[in-house]
N, C-alpha and C positions, 0 to 999 in steps of 0.2 A: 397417518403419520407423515410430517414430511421427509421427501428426497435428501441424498446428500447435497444434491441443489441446490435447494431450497435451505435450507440448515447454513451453507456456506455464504448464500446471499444476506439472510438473517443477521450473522456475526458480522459481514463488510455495516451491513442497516446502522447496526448499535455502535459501531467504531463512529461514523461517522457523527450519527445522532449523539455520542456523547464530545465529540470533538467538534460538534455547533454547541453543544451546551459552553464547554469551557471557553470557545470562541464570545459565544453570548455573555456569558459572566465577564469575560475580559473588558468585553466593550461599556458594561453595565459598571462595570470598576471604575473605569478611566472616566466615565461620562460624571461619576461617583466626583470622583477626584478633580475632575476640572471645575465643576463648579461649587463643590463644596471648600477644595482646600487653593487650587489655584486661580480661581477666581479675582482675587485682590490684581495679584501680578498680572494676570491678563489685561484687568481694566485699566491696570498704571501704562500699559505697554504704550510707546508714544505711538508706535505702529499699529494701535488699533482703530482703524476707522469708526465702530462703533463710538467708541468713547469718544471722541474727538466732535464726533454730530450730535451727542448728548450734551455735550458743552458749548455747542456756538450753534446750536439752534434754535436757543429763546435769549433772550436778554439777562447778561447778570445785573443784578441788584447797583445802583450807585454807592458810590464812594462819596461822602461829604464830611466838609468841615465844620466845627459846633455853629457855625455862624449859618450854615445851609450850603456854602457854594460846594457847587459838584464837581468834582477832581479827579473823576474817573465815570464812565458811563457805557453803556452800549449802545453802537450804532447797525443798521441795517446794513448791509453790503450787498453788491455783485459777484462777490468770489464765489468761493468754492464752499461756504457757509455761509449762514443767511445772517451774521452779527460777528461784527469786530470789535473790539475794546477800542475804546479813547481814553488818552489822559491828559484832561485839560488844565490840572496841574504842573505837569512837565517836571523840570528837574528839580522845580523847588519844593513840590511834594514828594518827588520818586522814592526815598527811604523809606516812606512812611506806605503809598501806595504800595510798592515791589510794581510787579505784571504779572498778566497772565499771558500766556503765551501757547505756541502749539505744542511746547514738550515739558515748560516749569511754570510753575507759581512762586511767585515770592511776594514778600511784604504782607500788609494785609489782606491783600488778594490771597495769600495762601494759607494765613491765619483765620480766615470766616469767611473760607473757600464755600463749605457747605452752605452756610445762607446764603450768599452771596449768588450760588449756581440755582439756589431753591432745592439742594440734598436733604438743608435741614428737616427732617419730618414736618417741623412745626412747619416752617413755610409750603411747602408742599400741599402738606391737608389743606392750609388755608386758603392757600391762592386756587386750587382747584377747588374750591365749597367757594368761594368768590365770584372767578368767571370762569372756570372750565380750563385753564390754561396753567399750562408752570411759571413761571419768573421768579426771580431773585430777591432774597429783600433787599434792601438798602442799610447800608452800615453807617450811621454818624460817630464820627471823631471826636476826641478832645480837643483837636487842634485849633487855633485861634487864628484866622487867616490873619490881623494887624501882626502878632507875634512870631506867627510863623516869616511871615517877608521880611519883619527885622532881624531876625536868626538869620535867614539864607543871605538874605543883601550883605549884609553886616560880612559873612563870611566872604562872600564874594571880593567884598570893597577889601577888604584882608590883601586877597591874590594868595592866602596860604591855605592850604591843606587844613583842614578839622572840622568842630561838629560843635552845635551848641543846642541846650535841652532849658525848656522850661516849664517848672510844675507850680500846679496848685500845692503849698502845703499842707491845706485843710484837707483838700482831698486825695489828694494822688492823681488826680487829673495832669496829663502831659498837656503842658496850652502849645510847645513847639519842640521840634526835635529836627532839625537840619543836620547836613554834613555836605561838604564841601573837599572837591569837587564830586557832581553829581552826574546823572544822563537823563537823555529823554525816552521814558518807558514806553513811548511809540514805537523805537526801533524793532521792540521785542513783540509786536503784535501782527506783522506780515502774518500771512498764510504760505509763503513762499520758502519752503524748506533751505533752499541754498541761501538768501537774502537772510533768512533769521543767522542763517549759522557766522553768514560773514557779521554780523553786527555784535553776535557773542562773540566771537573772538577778536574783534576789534576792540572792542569795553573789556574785558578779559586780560587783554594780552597788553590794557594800557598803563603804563608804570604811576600815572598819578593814583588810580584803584578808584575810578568813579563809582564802581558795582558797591564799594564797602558802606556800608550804614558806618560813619564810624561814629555815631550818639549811640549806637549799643552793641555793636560786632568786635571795637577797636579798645585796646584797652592800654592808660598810658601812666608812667611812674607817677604820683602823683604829687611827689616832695612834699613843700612843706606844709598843702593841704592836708596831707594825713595827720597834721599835727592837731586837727579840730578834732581826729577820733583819742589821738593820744591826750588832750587837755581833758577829754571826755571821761576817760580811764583814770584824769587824776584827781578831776572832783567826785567822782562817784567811788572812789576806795577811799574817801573818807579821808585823807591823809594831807590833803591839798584844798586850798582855797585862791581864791582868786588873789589874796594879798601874800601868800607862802612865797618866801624864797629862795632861790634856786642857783644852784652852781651853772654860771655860763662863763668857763675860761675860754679863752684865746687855742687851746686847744684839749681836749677833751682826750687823754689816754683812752685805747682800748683795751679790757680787761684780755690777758691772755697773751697779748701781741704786743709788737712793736712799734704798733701804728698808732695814727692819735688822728681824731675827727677836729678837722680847724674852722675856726669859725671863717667866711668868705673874706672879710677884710683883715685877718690877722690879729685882731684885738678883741677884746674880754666886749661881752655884752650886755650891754646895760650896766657896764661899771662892775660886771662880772658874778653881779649878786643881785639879778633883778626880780620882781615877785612875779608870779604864773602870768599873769594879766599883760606885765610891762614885755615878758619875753613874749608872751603870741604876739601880742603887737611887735614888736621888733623881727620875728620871724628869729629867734636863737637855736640855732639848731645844736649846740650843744648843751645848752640847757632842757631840750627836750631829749634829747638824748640819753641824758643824766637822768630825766623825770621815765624814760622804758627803761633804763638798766633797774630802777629802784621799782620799780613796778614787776618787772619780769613779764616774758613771753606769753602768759597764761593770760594776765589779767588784760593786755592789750588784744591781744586776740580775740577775746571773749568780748571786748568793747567791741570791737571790728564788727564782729559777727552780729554783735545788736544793731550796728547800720547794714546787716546784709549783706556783707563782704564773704567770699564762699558760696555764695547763695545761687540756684539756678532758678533764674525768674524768666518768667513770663509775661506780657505786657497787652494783648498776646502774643505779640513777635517773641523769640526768644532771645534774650538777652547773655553774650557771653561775661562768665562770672569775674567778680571784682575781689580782688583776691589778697589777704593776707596769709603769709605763709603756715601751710597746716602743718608742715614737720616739726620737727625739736629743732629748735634755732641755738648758736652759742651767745656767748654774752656780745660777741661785738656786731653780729647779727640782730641780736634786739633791739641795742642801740640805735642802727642804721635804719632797720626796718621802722621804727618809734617816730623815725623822720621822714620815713616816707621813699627808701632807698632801699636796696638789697631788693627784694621778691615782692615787694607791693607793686600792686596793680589797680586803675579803675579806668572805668568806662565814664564816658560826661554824663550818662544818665547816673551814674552812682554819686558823683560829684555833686549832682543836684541833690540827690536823695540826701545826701549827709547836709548839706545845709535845710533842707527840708523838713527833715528830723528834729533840729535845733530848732527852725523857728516856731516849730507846731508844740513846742513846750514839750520834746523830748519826745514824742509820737510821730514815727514814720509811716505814714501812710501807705498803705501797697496803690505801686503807679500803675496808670493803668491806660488805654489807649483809646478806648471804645465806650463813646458813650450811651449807644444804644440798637438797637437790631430794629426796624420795622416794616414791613409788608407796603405794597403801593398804595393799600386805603389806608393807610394813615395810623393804622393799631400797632403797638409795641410786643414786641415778643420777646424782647431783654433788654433791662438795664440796669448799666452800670450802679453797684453798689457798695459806694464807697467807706474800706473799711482799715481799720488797724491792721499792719503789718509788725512792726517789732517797737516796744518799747525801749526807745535809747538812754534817756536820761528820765531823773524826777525832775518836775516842773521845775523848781528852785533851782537844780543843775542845770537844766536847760536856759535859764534866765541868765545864769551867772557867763555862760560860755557865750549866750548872744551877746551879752554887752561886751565881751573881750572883741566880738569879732567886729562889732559897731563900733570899738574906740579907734581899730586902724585897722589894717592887712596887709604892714609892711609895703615896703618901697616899693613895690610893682604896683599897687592902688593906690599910690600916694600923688598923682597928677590929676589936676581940673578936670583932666577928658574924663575921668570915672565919674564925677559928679552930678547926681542927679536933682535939680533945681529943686527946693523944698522938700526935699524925701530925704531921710536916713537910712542912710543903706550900711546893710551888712554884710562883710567880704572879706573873702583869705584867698590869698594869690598866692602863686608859688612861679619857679620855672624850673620845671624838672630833668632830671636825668635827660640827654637826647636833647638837650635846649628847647623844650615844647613851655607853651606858657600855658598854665590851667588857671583861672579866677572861676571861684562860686560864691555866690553872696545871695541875699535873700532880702526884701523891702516890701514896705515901708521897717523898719526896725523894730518899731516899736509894735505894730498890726501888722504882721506880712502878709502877704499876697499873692506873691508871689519868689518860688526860688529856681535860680538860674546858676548855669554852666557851661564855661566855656574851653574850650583848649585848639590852640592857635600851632600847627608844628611847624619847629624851625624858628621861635623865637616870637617877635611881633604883641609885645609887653600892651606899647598904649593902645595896639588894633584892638587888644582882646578888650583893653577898659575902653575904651566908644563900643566896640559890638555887646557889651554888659549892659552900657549906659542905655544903649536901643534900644535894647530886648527889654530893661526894666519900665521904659519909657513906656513901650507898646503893649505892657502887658496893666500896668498903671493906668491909661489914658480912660 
């Protein structure tokens, strides 16, 4: 038997050997927990050197445009990683690119991050059954290098503030998407942690907002272009044709109040009694006004929504939403809102979309950015698959509202500078709340091609009709 010695030494044994146990378990916990639950955050952490050498120690995948040219690439370095980003596009690509950088991704750098780094499985397997090694695929664009330089120049020649988009209607292919003013996404690929930081807050802290994509971040009143979803709303309830006509007085009571919507020159429109067709052309804003009170809140919104108003899209950038109001509106709110005033909101991608919609015989195509993913030998691993996003109109509706929008678009489209030499084009201008000017229009008229948007802030009527004329040009040629 043992001692009381021994017996006393035994009990310290077991204390201790169960207080390694639960020591053990702790560590076995934690070890548990960091890699299974905190793992994500660790790897995001910008301070983890691991991550940081998993990302700039092989080449990401190119950036190009549908036409091939490469507008972002990796290069070899001296630094402190063995590969830097280039963007040999600069500022005329940057919304489209974003960057990658030491501590964010934006743009489509951070939309098809994964291929691009080689995360995506598929590349990965590939390129190591390949040659043994990781690398990135390469992402080609929609973008139309002729069309994209007449968006950006266009804006540039402006000197104003905005963003211009243009889409295939057949497909939802983006052929250009600018915004103005822009930066160079070089600044943001230092390895030099104080050098990056003064460059973000430099761009950051600069009051024109170069950082903003405004083709799909920015969103602006849209006046009397929402009148193409409100004419939309009046040939599809059946109640309205293109010859119906309409009360457009000189001023337009609002139900409930005091107040009264006047037309801009004080006088009745179109002689006060013009049909659907003669007001969108003349731009009557109390004649549309008249056409959402007789409609009601419901049925315009529920058009709205058929162009994707509300909607949280993806491109695959995310696109903030273009907005007609979800609440219960009163009557002199539906009014205003019918014209494009009160809580209406779009983004120039939506402005495209909606002409878009109309030219494709009432089929809005989901837009989209990326025309295809492919690996360095040359094989495809996605491509874009262009498809129906929302039905707006029946063909026959949709014909009827193109030709309203091909007979005029109101006094802001009505100078030479819009004209594009042997082509019919079709267009609704407006100059909204804020004085911004928005033109979208869509050509050839008859076969389109192509639909474009633009918004000018601050006013700059016939900048915006030459930077239309451009874009229609270079997207035409």
């Amino acid at each position: 038997m043992a001692g009381p010695r021994a017996k006393r030494i035994n009990i310290l044994l077991r204390r201790v050997a169960r207080l390694c146990a639960v020591m053990l378990f702790a560590l076995l916990a934690n070890a548990t927990y960091l890699q299974g639950f905190k793992a994500p955050s660790l790897n995001a952490d910008p301070r983890n050197q691991r991550t940081l050498i998993g990302r700039f120690d092989h080449p990401r995948g190119d950036i190009l445009t549908y036409d091939g040219t490469t507008i972002a690439r990796s290069l070899r370095t001296s630094g402190p990683y063995p590969y830097v980003r280039t963007y040999l596009g600069g500022e005329m690509y940057a919304p489209v690119t974003g960057y990658d950088s030491l501590y964010r991704t934006t743009g489509v750098e951070q939309a098809q991050d994964a291929a691009l780094l080689g995360d995506d499985p598929r590349v990965r397997v590939r390129s190591m059954v390949t040659d043994g090694t990781v690398r990135g695929a390469d992402v080609m664009l929609t973008i139309s290098d002729r069309v994209q330089w007449a968006a950006y120049q266009g804006l540039q020649a402006s000197g104003r503030s905005g963003a211009a988009v243009a889409v295939n209607p057949a497909t939802g292919a983006i052929l250009a998407m600018a915004s103005y003013p822009s930066y160079d996404p070089n600044a943001f690929t230092t390895f030099d942690p104080k050098a990056l930081a003064q460059a973000d807050a430099r761009l950051s802290g600069d009051p024109s907002r170069p950082l903003v994509n405004r083709a799909i971040d920015q969103t602006y009143p849209p006046g009397a272009a929402f009148e193409i979803v409100t004419a939309a709303a009046a040939l599809t309830s059946g109640e309205y044709a293109p010859t119906t006509r309409l009360d457009a007085p000189a001023a337009l009571p609002l139900p409930g109040t005091d107040e009264r919507l006047w037309s801009p020159d004080g006088r009745p429109c179109g002689s006060g009694r013009p049909s659907l067709a003669a007001a969108f052309r003349l731009s009557c804003d109390t004649a549309f006004a008249s056409v959402g009170l007789q409609l009601g809140q419901d049925t315009i919104r529920e058009q709205a929504e058929a162009f994707a108003f509300n909607d949280d899209l993806r491109i695959p950038l995310e696109v903030a939403p273009s907005t007609y109001p979800a609440n219960s509106l009163d009557r002199p709110q539906t009014a205003m809102s019918a014209i494009g005033r009160h809580d209406d909101s779009v983004t120039p991608l939506m402005a495209a979309m909606m002409s878009a919609a109309v030219a494709n015989d009432g089929v809005l195509m989901r837009p989209y950015l990326v025309e295809e993913v492919r690996l360095a030998d040359g094989s495809i691993i996605n491509r874009a698959d262009p498809a129906p996003y929302r039905t707006v109109l029946q063909p026959d509706q949709a014909g009827k509202l193109a030709a309203m929008m091909s007979a005029g678009a109101g006094p802001a489209w009505a100078g030479a500078s819009a004209a594009v030499p042997d082509v019919a084009v079709a267009a609704r201008a407006a100059t909204t709340e804020g004085g911004h000017t928005l033109v979208t229009a869509f050509a050839p008229a008859g076969a389109p091609q192509v639909a474009v948007a633009v918004v000018l802030e601050d006013g700059g009527s016939t900048s915006a009709e030459l930077l239309v004329r451009g874009i229609l040009e270079a997207a035409l040629a």
